[in-house]
Every structure is written in C-alpha cells, then in structure tokens.
C-alpha positions, 0 to 999 in steps of 0.5 A: 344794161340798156338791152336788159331794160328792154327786156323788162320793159317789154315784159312787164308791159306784157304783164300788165296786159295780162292783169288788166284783161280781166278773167271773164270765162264767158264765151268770145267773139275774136276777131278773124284777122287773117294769116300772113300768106307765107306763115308756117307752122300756125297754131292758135290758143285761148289763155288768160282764163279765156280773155286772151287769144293767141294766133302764132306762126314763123315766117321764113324771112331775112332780117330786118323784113317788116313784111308781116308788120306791113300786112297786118297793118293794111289788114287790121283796119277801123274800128281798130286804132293804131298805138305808138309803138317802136317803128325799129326793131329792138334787141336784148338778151333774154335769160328768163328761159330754160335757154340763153337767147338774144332777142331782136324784135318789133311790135305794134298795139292796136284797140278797138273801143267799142269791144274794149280789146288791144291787140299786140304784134310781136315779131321777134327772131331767136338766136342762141346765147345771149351775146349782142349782135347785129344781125340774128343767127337765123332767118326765122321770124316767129309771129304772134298776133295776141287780142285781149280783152280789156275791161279796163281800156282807158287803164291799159292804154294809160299802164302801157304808156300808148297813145293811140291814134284818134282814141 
C-alpha cells in the first residue's frame, strides 16, 4: 500500500501542476536547458494548451545512476531555484496503463520567480508486472524535463507541498 501512496502521491502532484499552469495559448519563450550528452531517442512536446513544455529522452545507465540528475542540476543555474524533493529513488507499482509496471523513480522541482515557471526532472525505469523489486529489469532510464507555466506560483509551490531554496 505504501508504494500505491506514492504513486498517488506523485500523480496527483502532477495533477495539480497541470490545473495550476493555466491555459494561456500565447506564444513562449522556453528555456533551452541543454540535453544530457548520452541521451537517445529525444523528442519534445507543447501540451497543456501550450503553458506546458516537455523534452523526453532515455539514458542508457545502470540503476541507481543519478548521472542526469547531476547534470542538470549543474546546468539548471539562477535565476531558477532549487525545491525539496526525495534525494532517493522511489518506487511503486503503476497500473493506470494499458500495461502493469513497477516503477522506480527520483525527481527534482526547480522555478523561476521572475517568468512564473516550475520545472519538473523526472527520472524513472519501467519494468514489466507490478511486482516489488529492488533493482529494475532493465537499464534504460527514461528522462523527462517538463517547464510549466505557473500563473499562480506561490499557489503551486504551496498545493505541492515544496519549499524552495531562498524563494
């Protein structure tokens, strides 16, 4: 059940990001945050009625690497600021798909007060059936870098339960 919390926890936090960005469809200025040197298969997408936008890619790399985590936070520099978040991976099962999986994951917030932004890291493996494990059955990590517009900043951080450094 503790994983299942997680999950929800995790998701709904999500969620509440997504509500809280607003719909604005005016055109934005997203921040280039560079890619990770040993990314593959990159893509990128507006959503969210464009106040969300989404760079994805997979790492090749060993669980537990932290790799991309440290990059981006070397790169991800002021004017942005740093938000608690777990500095452990987690893990849970995750039904809500067309596929079972179990899920370990680590991610870091960051905003930016002056354009009224958070910025999500999400780092997580996938591995088939929802059965706990310790180590996941593959070595791909699947890397998403998500800045959203937030309108209502001081609402998010607050509905997201973050405290971040010096804001």
């Amino acid at each position: 059940m503790r994983n299942r919390n997680k999950m929800d926890i995790f998701r709904l936090s999500l969620l509440v990001t997504f509500l809280l960005a607003g719909c604005s469809q005016e055109k934005t200025n997203w921040t280039e945050f560079g890619t990770f040197d040993k990314a593959i298969d990159i893509d990128t997408y507006a959503f969210h009625n464009g106040s969300a936008n989404q760079i994805f890619f997979k790492v090749k790399a060993q669980y537990p690497n932290k790799d991309v985590l440290a990059f981006y936070k070397s790169t991800i520099t002021s004017p942005w600021v740093e938000c608690s978040d777990s500095k452990n991976w987690e893990s849970f099962g995750d039904v809500s798909g067309n596929e079972p999986l179990f899920i370990h994951q680590i991610a870091q917030r960051w905003i930016n007060r002056d354009k009224k932004r958070l910025l999500l890291l999400a780092i997580k493996y996938r591995s088939k059936g929802v059965e706990p494990r310790e180590h996941p059955d593959n070595d791909i990590q699947n890397v998403y870098l998500v800045e959203y517009k937030q309108p209502n900043l001081d609402e998010a951080i607050l509905a997201l339960g973050l405290t971040c450094n010096g804001a």
